[in-house]
C-alpha positions as CSV (number, residue, x, y, z in Angstrom):
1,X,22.8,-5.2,17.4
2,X,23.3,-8.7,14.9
3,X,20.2,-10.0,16.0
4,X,18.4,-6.6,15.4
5,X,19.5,-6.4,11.5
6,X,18.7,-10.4,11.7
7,X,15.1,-9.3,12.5
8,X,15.1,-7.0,10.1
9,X,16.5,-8.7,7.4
10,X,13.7,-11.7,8.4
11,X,11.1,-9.4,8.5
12,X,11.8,-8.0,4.9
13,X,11.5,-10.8,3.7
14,X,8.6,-12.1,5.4
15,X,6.9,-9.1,3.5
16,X,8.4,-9.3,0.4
17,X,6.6,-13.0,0.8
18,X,3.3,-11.4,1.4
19,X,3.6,-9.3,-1.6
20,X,4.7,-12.1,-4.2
21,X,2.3,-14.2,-2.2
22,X,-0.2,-11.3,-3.2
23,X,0.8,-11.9,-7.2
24,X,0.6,-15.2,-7.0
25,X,-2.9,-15.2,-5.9
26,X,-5.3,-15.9,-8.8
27,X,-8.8,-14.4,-7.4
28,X,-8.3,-10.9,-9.1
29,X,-10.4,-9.7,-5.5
30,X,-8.4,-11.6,-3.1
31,X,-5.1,-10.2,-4.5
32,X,-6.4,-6.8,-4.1
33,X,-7.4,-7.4,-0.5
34,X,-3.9,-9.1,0.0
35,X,-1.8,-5.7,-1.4
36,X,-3.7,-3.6,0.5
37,X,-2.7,-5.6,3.7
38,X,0.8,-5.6,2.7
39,X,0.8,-1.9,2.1
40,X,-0.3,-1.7,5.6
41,X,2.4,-3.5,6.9
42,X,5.1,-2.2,5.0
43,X,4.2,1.3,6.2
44,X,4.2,0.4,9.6
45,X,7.4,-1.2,8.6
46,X,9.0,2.1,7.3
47,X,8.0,3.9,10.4
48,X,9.8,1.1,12.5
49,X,12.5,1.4,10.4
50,X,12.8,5.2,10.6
51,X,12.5,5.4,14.4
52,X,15.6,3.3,14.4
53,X,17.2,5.4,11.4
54,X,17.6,3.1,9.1
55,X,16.6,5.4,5.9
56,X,17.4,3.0,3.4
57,X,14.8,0.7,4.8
58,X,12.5,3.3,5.4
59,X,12.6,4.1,1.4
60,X,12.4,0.3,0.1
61,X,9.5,0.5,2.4
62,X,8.0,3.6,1.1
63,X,8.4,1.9,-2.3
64,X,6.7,-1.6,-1.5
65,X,3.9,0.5,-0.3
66,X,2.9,2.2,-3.2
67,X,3.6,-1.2,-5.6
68,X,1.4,-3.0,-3.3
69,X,-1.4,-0.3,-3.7
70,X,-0.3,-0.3,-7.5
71,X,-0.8,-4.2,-7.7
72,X,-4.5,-4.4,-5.5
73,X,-5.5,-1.4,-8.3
74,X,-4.3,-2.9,-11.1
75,X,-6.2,-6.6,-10.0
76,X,-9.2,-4.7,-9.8
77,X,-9.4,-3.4,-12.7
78,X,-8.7,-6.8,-14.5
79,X,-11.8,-7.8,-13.0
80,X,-13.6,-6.0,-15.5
81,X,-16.4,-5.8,-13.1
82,X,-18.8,-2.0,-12.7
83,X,-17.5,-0.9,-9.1
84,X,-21.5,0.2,-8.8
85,X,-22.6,-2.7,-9.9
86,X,-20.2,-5.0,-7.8
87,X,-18.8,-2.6,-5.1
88,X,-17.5,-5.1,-2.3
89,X,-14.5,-5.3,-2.8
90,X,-14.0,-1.9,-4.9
91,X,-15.3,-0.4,-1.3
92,X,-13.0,-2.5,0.4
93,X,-10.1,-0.8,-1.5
94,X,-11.3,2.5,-1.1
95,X,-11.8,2.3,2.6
96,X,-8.5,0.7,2.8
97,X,-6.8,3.3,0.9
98,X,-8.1,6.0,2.6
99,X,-6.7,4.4,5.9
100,X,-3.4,4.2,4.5
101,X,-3.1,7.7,3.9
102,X,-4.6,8.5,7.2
103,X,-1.4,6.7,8.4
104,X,1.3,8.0,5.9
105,X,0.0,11.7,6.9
106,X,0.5,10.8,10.1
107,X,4.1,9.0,9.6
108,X,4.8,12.3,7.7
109,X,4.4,15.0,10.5
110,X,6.9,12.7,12.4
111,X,9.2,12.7,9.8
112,X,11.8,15.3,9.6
113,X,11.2,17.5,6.9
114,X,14.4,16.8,4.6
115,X,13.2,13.4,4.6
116,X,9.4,13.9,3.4
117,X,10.0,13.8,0.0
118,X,10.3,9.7,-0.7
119,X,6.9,9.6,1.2
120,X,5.1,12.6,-0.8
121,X,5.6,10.8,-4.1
122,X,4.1,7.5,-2.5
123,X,1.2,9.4,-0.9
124,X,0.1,11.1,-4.2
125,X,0.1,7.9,-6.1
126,X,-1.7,6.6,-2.9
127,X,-4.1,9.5,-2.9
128,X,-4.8,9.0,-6.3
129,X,-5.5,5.4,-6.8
130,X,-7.9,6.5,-3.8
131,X,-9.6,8.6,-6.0
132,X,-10.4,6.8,-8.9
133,X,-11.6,4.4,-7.0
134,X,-14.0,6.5,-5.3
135,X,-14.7,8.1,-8.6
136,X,-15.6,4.2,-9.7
137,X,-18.1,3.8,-6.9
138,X,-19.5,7.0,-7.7
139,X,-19.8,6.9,-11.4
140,X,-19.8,3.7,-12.1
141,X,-17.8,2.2,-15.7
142,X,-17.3,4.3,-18.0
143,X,-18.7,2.7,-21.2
């Protein structure tokens, strides 16, 4: 049981690495790419965590997802860059995005019902960035 909460303990913080590791990085592009991998592993890290009950790390999880999605938005956009124009890695986002709420709708028909609500807020804010980004690709900057 100790060395189970050891693990766990280690492997927040091993994430919580990734996503200051993700801030720190100074290519506006590559942090995207890097939040949007961390979101992916902290959602596979609140589904661990709530298969073994653990709710309160299933919510910091939850959370760390949608600030990671928040923070590969938010670098994107600094770029300044026309997602038609320049649509690698605006693409890449989207695509990842829409994978990561392929999984969180997924991770929510196992969840009991009393406990969707922490991930519905993430998965609209999720589903959202999603769409503006696909409305960038689309559309292009709005001038």
């Amino acid at each position: 049981m100790i060395l189970m909460l050891m693990l766990a303990v280690s492997a927040a913080v091993v994430l919580r690495a990734s996503l200051d590791e993700a801030r720190a990085e100074p290519n506006l592009e590559k942090r995207s790419s890097l939040a949007l991998t961390n979101a992916a592993l902290a959602l596979k890290e609140a589904r661990d965590a709530y298969r073994g009950g653990d709710t309160q790390m299933t919510t910091e999880k939850i959370a760390e997802v949608e600030e990671s999605v928040e923070l590969g938005y938010d670098a994107l956009m600094k770029t300044g860059k026309d997602p038609r124009k320049s649509p690698k890695w605006f693409k890449k986002a989207e695509i990842g995005t829409r994978d990561l709420l392929r999984s969180m709708e997924s991770f929510e028909h196992d969840m009991s019902f009393t406990d969707r609500p922490t991930l519905e807020k993430a998965k609209e804010r999720v589903q959202q960035i999603h769409d503006e980004l696909l409305t960038g690709l689309m559309e292009g900057k709005h001038k």
